[in-house]
C-alpha positions in Angstrom: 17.9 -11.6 -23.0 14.8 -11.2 -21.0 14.0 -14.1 -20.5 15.9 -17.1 -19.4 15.9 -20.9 -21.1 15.9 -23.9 -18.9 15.1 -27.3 -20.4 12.6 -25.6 -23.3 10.7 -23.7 -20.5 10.9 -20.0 -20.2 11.3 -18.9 -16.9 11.2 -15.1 -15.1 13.0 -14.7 -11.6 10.3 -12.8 -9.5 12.4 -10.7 -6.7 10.0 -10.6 -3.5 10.4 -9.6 0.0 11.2 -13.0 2.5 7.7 -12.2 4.6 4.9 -14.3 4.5 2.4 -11.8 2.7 5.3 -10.8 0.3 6.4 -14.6 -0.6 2.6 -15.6 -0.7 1.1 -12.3 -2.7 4.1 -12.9 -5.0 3.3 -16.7 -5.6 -0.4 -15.8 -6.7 1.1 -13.5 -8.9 3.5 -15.9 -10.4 0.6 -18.5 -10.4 -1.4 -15.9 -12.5 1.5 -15.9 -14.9 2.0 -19.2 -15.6 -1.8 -19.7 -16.6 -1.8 -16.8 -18.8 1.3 -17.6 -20.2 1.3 -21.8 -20.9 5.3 -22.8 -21.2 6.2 -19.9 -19.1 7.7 -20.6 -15.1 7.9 -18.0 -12.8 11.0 -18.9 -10.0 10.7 -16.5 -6.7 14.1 -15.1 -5.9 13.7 -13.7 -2.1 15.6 -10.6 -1.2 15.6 -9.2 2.5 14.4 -5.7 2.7 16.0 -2.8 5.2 12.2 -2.3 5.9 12.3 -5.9 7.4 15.3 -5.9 9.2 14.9 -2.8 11.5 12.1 -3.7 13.4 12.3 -1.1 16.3 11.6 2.0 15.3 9.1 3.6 12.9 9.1 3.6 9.0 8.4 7.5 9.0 12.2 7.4 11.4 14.3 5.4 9.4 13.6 6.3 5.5 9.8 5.1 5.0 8.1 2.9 3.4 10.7 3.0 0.5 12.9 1.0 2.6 10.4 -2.3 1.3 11.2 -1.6 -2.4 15.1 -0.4 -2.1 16.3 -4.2 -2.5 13.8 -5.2 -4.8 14.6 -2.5 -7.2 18.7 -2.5 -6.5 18.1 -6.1 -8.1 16.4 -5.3 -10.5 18.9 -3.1 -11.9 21.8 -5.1 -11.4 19.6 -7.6 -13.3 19.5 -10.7 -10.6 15.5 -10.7 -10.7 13.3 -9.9 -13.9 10.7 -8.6 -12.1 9.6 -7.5 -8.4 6.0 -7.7 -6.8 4.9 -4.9 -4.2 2.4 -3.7 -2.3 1.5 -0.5 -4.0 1.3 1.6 -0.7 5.2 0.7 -0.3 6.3 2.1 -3.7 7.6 6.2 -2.7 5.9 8.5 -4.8 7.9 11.2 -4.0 12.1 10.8 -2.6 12.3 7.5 -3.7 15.4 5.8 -2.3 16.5 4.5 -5.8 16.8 6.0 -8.7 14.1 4.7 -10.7 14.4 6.1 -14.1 15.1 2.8 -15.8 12.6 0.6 -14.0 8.5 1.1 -15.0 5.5 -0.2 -13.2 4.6 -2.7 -16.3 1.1 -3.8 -14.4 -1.4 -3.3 -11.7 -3.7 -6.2 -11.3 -7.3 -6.3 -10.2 -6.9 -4.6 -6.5 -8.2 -6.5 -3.5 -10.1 -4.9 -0.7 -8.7 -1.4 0.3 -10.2 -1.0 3.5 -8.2 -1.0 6.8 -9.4 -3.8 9.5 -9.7 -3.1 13.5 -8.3 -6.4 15.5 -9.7 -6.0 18.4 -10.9 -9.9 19.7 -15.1 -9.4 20.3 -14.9 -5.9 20.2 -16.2 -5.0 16.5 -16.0 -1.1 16.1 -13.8 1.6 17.3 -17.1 3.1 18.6 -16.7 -0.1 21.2 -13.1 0.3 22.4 -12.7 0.8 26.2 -11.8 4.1 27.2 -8.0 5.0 27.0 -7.6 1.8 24.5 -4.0 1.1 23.5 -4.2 0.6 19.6 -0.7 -0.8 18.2 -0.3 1.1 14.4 3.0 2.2 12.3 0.8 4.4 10.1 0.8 8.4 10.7 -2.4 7.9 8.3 -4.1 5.7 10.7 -2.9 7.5 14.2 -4.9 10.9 12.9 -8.0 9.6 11.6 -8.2 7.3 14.5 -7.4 10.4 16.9 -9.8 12.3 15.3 -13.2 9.9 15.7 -11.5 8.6 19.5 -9.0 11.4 20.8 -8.7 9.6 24.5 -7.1 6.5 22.4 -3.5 5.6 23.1 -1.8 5.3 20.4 1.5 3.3 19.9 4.1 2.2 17.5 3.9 -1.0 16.0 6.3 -2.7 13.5 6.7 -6.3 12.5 5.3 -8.7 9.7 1.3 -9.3 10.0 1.4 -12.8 11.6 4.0 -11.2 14.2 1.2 -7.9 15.0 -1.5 -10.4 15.5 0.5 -12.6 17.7 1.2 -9.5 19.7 -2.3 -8.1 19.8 -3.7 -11.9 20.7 -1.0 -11.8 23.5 -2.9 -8.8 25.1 0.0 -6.3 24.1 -2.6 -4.1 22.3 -6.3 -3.6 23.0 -6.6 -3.8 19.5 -4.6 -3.2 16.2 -5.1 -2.6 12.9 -3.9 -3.6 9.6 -4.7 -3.5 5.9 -7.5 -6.1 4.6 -5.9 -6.9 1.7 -2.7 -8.1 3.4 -4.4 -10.1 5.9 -6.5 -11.1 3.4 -3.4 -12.3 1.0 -1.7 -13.8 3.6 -4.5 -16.3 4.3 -4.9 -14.5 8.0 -8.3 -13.1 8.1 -10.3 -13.9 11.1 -14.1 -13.2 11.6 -14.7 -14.1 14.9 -11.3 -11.8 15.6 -11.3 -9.0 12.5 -14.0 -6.1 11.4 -13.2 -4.2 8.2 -13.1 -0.1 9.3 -15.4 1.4 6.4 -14.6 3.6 4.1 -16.7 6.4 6.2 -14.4 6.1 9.0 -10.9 6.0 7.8 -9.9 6.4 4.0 -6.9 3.8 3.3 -3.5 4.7 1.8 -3.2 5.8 -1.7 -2.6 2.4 -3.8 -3.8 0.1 -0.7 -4.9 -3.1 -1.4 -3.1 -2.9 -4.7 -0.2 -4.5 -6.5 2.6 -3.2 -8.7 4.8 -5.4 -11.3 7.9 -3.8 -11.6 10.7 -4.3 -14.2 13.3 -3.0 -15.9 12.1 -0.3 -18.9 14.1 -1.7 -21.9 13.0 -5.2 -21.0 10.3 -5.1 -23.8 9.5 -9.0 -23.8 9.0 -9.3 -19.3 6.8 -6.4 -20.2 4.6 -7.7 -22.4 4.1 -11.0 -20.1 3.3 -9.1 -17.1 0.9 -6.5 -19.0 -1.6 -9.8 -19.3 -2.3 -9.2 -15.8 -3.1 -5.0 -16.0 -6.2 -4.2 -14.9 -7.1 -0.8 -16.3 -9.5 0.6 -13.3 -7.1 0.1 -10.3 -4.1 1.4 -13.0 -7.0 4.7 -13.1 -7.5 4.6 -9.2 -4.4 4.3 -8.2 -2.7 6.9 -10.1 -5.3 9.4 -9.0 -4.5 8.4 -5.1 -0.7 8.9 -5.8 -1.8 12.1 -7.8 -2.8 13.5 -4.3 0.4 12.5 -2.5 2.3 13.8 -4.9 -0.2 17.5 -5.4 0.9 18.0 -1.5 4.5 16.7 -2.0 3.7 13.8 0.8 6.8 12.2 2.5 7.0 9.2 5.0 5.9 12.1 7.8 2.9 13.1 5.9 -0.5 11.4 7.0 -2.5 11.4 3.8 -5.2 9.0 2.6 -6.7 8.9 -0.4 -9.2 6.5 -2.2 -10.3 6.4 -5.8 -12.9 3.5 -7.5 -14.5 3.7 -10.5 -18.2 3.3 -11.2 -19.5 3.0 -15.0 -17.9 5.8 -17.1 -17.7 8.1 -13.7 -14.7 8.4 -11.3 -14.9 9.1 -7.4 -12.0 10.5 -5.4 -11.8 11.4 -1.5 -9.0 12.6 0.3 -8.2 13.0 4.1 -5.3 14.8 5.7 -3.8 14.7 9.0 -1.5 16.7 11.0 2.3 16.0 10.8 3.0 13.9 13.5 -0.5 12.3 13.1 -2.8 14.8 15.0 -6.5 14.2 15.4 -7.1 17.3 13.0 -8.2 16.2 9.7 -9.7 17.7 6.7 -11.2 16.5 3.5 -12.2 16.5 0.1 -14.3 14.4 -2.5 -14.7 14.9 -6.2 -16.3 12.7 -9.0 -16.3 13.0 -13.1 -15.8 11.3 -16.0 -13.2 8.5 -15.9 -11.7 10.4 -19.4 -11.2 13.5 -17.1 -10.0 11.7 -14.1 -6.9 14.4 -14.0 -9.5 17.2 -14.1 -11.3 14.9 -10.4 -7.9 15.2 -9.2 -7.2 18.8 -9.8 -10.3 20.0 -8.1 -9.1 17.5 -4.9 -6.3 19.0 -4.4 -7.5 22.5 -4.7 -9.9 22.1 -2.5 -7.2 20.4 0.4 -5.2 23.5 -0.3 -7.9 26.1 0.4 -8.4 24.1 3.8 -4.7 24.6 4.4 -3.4 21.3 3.6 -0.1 22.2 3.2 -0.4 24.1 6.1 -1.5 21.1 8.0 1.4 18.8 6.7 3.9 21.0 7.4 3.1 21.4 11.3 1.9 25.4 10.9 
């Protein structure tokens, strides 16, 4: 049964990481539910993640950013949740850690704000960093195209939930920091006086930043019907095409790539940035735009185009 009965109400255990963003993103989510679907209550079933436990050493060490969904998905398949919420970014999109031929991304709701944000107190650009600035980041993504604009920056490894990197940047650990809008966004964080969004120009976010995915099991037709009320069809577009370029250059948890699709109309725009493995300052890039019924032909001519500037190359440390 797909769907559990308690006292006439139908009810869907949502599996979710025990951090504040993941326990507050998955509560709008279940709050989204329940109005689209009157009778139905949505019960968040936390499970802690090997991506939140090791907190020393860097994602790209210990298994990537596949060490966020592991849990969530193990439960899944051993049925203890119905469905998992998470960050798009985290789901692998190539050497997953689970074998995830029975589960299916059922929806992507409308995507918040992709953009990356700077933390950096009254200083409001990278342009305005001190000299020899040390800038706290986990992402290989980030290190490169930061590198690239500012190549006297000193970069160093950050891990931690978001509320614990702020308290550590506001403590004067970092000169500044920086984190994706959306989560600090969802997590209620955001800070004028203290946060500037990085635009697009300077550093392209992760593929499916800002983004959700609704996870369940494949052969649970009636959860997937509930959660396809929240699909929205543009980021499902955008998103596919930004894990399209990941997966065109056979990206691991080493590999900094960034890649950024939106929609406009009937027309589809992708851009593409990658870094050196290791996160090197050298980055090259690509742009493409068509119609959004040829989105896979926008893609194709992105990744050819990374490839005849030695992409692969690039990734590979050659």
């Amino acid at each position: 049964m797909n769907l559990s009965e308690q006292s006439g109400e139908k009810v869907l255990r949502l599996g979710t990481r025990g951090s504040l963003l993941a326990k507050m993103q998955s509560q709008q989510m279940a709050n989204a539910l329940e109005h689209a679907c009157p009778g139905l209550r949505v019960e968040l079933v936390v499970c802690v993640s090997t991506g939140d436990r090791i907190q020393d050493r860097p994602l790209h060490e210990i298994g990537g950013k596949g060490l966020f969904t592991k849990e969530l998905e193990e439960a899944l398949l051993r049925r203890e949740v119905d469905f998992a919420v998470h960050s798009l970014k985290d789901v692998p999109v190539t050497m997953p850690l689970v074998d995830t031929s029975e589960l299916i991304i059922a929806a992507v709701p409308a995507r918040e704000d992709p953009r990356d944000v700077l933390v950096a107190g009254q200083v409001r650009s990278i342009a305005e960093l001190k000299k020899n600035a040390l800038v706290g980041t986990g992402s290989l993504r980030r290190t490169s195209q930061l590198l690239s604009l500012r190549p006297d920056l000193k970069m160093e490894m950050i891990r931690g939930n978001v509320d614990t990197r702020l308290r550590k940047q506001r403590e004067g650990q970092y000169d500044a920091i920086v984190l994706a809008m959306a989560g600090v966004r969802r997590a209620g964080l955001y800070d004028e006086a203290a946060m500037t969004p990085i635009e697009i120009e300077q550093m392209l976010p992760a593929a499916g930043q800002g983004a959700l995915a609704l996870e369940c099991r494949r052969d649970a037709a009636t959860v997937r019907e509930v959660l396809a009320k929240l699909e929205d069809h543009a980021a499902r577009v955008c998103v596919e095409l930004e894990r399209g370029v990941v997966l065109a250059l056979n990206g691991d948890c080493h590999s900094p790539i960034a890649a950024l699709a939106r929609v406009e109309g009937n027309e589809v725009h992708l851009a593409a940035r990658v870094g050196g493995r290791g996160g090197t300052g050298c980055v090259i890039r690509a742009a493409s735009k068509g119609p959004v019924d040829h989105a896979k032909d926008v893609l194709r001519e992105v990744e050819m185009m990374l490839k005849e500037q030695g992409a692969e190359r690039l990734l590979a440390g050659s």
